[in-house]
C-alpha positions in Angstrom: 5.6 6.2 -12.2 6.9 3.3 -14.6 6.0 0.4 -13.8 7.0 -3.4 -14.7 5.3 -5.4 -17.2 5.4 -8.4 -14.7 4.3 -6.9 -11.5 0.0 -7.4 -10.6 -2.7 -5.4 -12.7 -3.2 -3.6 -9.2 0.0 -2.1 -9.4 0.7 -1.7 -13.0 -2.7 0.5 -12.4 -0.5 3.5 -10.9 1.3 4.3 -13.5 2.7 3.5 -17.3 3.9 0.1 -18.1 7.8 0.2 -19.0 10.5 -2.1 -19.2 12.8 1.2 -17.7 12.5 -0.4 -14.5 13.8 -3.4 -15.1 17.3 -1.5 -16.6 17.5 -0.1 -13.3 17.1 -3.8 -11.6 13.5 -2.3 -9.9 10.0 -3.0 -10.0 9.3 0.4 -10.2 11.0 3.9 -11.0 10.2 7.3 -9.8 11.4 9.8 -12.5 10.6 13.1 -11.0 13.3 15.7 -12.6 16.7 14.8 -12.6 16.1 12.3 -9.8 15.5 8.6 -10.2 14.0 6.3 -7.3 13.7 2.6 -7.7 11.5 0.4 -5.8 12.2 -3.5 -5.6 9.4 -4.8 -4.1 9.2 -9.1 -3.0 7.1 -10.9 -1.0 8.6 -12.1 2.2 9.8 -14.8 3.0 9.4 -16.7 -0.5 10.0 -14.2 -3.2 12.8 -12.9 -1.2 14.3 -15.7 -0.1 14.6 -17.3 -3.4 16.1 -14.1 -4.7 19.0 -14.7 -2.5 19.6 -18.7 -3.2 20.0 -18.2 -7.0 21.8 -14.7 -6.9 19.0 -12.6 -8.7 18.8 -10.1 -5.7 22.6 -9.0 -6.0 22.1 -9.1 -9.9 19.4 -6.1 -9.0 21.2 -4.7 -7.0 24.1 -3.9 -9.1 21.4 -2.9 -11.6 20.2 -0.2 -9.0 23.9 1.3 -8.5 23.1 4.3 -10.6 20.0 5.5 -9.1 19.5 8.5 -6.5 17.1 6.6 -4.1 17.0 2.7 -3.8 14.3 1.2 -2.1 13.4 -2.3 -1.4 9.8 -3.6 -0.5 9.2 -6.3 1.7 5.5 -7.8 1.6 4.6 -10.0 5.1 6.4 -10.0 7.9 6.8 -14.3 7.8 6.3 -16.4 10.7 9.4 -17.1 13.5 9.6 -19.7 16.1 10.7 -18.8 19.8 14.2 -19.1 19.0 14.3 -16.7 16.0 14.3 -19.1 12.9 12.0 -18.5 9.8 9.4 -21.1 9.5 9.7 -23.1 6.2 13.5 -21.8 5.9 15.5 -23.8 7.1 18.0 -22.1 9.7 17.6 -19.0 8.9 17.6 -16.8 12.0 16.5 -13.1 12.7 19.9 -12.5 13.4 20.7 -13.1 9.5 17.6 -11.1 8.5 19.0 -8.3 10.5 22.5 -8.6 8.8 21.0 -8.4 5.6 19.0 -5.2 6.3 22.5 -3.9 7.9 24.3 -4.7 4.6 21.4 -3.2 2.2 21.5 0.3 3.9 24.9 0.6 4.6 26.7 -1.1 1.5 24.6 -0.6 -1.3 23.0 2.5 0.7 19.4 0.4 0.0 17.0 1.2 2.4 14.2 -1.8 3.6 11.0 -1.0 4.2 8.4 -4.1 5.5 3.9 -3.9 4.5 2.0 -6.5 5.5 0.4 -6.7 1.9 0.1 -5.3 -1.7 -2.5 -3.0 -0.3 -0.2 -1.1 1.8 2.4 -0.9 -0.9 0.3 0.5 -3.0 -0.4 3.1 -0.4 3.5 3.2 0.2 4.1 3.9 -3.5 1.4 6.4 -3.8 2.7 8.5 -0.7 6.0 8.3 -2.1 5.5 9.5 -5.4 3.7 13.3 -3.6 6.8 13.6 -1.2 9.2 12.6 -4.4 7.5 15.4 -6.5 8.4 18.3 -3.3 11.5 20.5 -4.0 11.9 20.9 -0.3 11.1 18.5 2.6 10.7 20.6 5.8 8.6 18.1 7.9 11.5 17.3 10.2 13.2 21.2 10.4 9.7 22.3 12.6 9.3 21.2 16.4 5.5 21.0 17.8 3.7 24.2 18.9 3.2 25.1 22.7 0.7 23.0 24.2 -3.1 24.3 24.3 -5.9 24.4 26.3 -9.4 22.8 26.2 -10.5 25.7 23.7 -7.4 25.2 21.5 -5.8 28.5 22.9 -2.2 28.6 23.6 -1.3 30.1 27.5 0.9 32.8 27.3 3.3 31.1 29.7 3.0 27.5 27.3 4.2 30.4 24.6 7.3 31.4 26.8 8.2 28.1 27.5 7.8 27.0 24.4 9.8 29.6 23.3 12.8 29.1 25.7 13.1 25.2 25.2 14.4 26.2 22.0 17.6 27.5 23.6 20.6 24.6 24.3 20.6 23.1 28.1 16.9 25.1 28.8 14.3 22.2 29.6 11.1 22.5 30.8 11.7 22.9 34.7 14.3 25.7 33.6 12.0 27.7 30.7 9.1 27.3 34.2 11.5 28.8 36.3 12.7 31.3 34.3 8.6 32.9 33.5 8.4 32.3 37.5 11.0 34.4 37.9 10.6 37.5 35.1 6.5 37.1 34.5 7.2 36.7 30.5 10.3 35.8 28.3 13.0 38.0 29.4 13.9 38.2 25.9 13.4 41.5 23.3 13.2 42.0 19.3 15.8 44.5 18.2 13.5 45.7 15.5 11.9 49.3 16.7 8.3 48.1 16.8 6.2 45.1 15.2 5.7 47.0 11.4 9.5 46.3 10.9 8.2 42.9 10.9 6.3 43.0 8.4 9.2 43.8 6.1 10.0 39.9 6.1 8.3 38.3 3.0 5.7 36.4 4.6 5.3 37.8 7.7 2.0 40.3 7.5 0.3 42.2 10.3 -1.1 39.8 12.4 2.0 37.5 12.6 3.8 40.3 13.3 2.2 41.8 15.8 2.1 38.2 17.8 5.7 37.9 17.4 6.3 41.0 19.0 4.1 40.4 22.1 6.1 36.8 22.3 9.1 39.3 23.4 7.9 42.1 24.4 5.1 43.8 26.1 2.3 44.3 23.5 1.7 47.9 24.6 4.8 48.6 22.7 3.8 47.0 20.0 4.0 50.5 17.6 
């Protein structure tokens, strides 16, 4: 993580102090392979605010064309009257923050985060730089498990539901019906037995065999 010579001791503390950053119109710069990520981070409403009166934001911005991920920071959320002005700015309305945040993301392809304080992005920064440093991201490819009972056990019927919600147009009043009706999935592996299973890297014994008895009934297991 290269950090700023100008930003806090706090942050300069996560990483190496480099004027890289600044090249790249950011705070701060991820380097993680052939990947960049640049973090601008302001306080909100002054630092940000300024930034826009004398031009210096869209000077960073331009800087930050190259780079693979853009990120800005936003510390404090401000205070707004009832009728969505920024207090201490005058007339400047939620409906302009919102077209700012519009025109980051989808014109400079910038995304906006908000903290309430340094602490949080520090934390921010720190998360970042562990999911940065994964080749794959699979966090969002995996739906929850069935639901489980006071003892942690799955139900065998939470199982076959489970398994037939994942199935287009099958909720859960459908996957209930559907165990009502059959007793179990009506659903069968076209593999021989559960030890052609285990020919999948990854899948060992005990996987196996409970895959098997999700589909079919676990005397035939062998």
């Amino acid at each position: 993580m290269l950090i700023s010579g100008s930003e806090p001791e706090r942050l300069k503390a996560l990483g190496t102090v480099s004027g890289a950053s600044e090249r790249y119109g950011c705070d701060i710069l991820l380097t993680v392979g052939k990947q960049l990520t640049g973090i601008q981070r302001k306080k909100f409403p002054e630092d940000f605010m300024s930034s826009l009166a004398d031009g210096r934001l869209m000077t960073q911005l331009q800087k930050m064309g190259p780079l693979h991920r853009k990120l800005l920071v936003l510390e404090g959320y401000g205070q707004w009257t009832l009728d969505g002005e920024l207090v201490g700015m005058r007339a400047f309305t939620k409906h302009q923050m919102f077209g700012l945040i519009f025109s980051l993301a989808f014109e400079f392809g910038v995304e906006v985060l908000r903290v309430k304080d340094m602490a949080e992005t520090i934390d921010l920064l720190e998360e970042l730089e562990i999911w940065a440093g994964k080749e794959k991201h699979t966090s969002l490819l995996s739906r929850p498990g069935p639901p489980k009972d006071g003892w942690g056990r799955e139900a065998d019927d939470a199982r076959g539901m489970h398994i037939l919600q994942g199935f287009p147009g099958i909720g859960p009043n459908t996957a209930a019906a559907i165990i009502t009706q059959f007793g179990r999935v009506p659903l069968e592996w076209t593999v021989k037995n559960a030890d052609e299973l285990q020919s999948v890297p990854g899948i060992g014994k005990g996987r196996a065999n409970k895959l098997w008895e999700a589909l079919n009934d676990p005397k035939t297991k062998s």
